[in-house]
Backbone bond lengths (Angstrom), bond angles and torsions (degrees), N, CA, C in turn:
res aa  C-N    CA-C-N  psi(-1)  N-CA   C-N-CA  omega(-1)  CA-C   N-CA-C  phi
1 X - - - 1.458 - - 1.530 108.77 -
2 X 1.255 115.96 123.01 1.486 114.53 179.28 1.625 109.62 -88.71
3 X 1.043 123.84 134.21 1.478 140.24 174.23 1.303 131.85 -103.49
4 X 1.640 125.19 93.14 1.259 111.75 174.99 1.268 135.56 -89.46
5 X 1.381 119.48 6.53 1.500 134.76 -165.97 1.635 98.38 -33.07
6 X 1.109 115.59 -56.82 1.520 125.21 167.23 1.361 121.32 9.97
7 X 1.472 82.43 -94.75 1.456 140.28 164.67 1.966 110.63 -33.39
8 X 1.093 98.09 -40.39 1.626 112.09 -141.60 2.194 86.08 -96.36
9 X 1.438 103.95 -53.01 0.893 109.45 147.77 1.803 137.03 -2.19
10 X 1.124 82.76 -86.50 1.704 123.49 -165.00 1.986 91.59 -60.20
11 X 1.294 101.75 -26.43 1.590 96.79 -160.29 2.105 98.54 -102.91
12 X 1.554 113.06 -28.48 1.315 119.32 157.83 1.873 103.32 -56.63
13 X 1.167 100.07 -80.63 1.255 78.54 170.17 1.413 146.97 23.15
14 X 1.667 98.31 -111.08 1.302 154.60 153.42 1.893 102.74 -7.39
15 X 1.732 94.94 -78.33 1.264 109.39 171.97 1.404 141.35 -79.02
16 X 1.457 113.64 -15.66 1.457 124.82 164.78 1.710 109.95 -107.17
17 X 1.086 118.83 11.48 1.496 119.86 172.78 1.530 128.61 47.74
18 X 1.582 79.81 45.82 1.624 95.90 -161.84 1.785 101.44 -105.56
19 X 1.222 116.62 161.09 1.491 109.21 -171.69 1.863 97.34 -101.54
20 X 1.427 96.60 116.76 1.688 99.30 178.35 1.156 125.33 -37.97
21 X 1.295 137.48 6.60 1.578 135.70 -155.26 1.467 76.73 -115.35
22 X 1.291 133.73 -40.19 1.682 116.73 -169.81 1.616 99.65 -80.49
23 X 1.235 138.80 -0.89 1.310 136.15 -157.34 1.453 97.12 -88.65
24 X 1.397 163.78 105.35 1.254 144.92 178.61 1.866 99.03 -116.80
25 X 1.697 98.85 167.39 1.525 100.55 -175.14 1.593 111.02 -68.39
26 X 1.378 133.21 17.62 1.069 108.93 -170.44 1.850 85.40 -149.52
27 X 1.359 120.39 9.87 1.274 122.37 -166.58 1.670 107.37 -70.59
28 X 1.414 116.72 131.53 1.696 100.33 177.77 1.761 128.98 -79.38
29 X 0.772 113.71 115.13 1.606 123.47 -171.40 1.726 113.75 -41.60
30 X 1.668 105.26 -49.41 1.608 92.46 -179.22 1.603 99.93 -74.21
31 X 1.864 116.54 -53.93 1.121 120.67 -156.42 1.645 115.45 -66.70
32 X 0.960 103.83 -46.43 1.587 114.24 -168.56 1.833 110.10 -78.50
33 X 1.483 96.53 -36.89 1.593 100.79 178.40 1.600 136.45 -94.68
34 X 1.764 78.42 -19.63 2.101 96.43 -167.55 1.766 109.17 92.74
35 X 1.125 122.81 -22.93 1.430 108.31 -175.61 1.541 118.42 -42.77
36 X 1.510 89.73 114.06 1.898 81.85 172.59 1.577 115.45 -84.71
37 X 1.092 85.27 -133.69 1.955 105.34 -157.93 1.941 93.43 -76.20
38 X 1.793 100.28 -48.81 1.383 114.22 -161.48 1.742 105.51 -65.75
39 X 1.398 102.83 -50.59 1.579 106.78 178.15 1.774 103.02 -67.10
40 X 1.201 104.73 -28.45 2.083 79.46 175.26 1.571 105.52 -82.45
41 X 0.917 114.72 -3.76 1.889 112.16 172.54 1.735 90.35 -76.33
42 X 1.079 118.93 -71.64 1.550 112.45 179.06 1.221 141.16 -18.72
43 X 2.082 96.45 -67.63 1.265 127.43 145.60 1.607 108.51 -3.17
44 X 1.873 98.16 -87.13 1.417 92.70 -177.70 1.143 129.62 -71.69
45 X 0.999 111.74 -44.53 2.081 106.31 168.29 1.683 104.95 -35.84
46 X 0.792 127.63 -34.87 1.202 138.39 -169.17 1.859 107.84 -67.26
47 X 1.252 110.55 -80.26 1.639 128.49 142.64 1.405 126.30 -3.63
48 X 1.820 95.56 -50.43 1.630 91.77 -165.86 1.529 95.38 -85.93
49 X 1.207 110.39 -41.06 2.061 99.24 -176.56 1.248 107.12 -72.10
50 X 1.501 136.39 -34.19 1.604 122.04 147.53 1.316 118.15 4.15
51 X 1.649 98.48 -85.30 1.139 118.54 -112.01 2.070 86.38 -126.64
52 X 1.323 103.19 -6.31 1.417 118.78 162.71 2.063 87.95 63.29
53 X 1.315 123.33 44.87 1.357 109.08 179.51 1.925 91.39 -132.44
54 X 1.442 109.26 -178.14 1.798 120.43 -179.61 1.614 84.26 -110.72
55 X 1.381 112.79 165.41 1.183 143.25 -175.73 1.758 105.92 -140.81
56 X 1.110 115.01 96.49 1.535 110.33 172.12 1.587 104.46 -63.65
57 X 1.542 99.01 144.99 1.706 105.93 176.34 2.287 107.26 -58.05
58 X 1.127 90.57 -28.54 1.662 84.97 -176.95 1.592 110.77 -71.31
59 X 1.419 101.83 -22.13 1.713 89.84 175.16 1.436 126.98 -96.36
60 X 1.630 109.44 16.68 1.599 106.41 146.51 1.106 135.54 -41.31
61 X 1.293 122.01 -27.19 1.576 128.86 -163.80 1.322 102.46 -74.19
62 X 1.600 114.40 -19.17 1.505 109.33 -178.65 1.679 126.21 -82.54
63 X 1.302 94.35 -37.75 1.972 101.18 149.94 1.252 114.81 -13.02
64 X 0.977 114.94 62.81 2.061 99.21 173.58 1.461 86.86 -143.19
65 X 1.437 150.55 49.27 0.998 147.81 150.14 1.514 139.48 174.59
66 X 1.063 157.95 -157.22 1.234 139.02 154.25 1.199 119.47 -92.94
67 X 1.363 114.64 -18.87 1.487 128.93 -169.17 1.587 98.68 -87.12
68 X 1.569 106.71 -40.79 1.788 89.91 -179.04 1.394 98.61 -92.36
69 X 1.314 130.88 -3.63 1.791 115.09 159.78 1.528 102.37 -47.46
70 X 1.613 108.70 -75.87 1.002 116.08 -179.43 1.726 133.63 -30.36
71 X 1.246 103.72 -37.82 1.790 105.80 164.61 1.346 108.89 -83.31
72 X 1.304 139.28 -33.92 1.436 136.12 159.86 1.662 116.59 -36.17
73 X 1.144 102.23 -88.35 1.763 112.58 154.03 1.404 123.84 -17.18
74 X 1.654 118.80 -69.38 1.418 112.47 140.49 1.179 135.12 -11.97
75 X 1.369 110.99 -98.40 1.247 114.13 166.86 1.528 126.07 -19.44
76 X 1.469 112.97 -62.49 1.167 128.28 -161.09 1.704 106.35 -58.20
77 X 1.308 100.91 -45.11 1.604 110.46 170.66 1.244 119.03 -91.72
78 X 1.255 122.68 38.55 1.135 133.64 -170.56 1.784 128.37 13.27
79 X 0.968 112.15 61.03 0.987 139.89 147.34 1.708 123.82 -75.01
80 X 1.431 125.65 135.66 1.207 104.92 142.31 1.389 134.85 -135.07
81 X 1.649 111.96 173.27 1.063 118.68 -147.03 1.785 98.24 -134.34
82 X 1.698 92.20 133.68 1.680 105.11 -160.11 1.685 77.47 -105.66
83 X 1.329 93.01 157.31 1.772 129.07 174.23 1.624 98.52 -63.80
84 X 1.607 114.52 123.41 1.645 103.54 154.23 1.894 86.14 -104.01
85 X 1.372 82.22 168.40 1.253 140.37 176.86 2.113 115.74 -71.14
């Protein structure tokens, strides 16, 4: 299973000017961080030259974490990605 939380991280960060140590894999992006509407447009622009994949506008709704970035991303590059525990 490839993992970018890292990665995924580094780019919340980056774009919400947040200090990575508050970023955790399960942290919520609007609630916990403030990211609005404008920074998840970023977010993904951000993602897709990453991560060299498209992001349909309907799968914003999944943005609510690093962990479901991370299965998005997955997915998207087809990869897959099993459930931890």
């Amino acid at each position: 299973m490839q993992n970018y939380n890292d990665e995924i991280r580094s780019l919340i960060s980056r774009i919400g000017g947040i200090q990575i140590e508050r970023i955790g894999d399960d942290t919520h992006l609007a609630i916990d961080l403030g990211l609005d509407s404008l920074s998840a447009l970023e977010l993904m622009t951000a993602l897709e030259g990453k991560f060299n994949i498209r992001i349909a506008e309907e799968q914003l709704t999944r943005f609510t974490s690093v962990n479901s970035l991370n299965e998005l991303v997955s997915e998207l590059k087809g990869v897959a990605v099993s459930a931890t525990a």
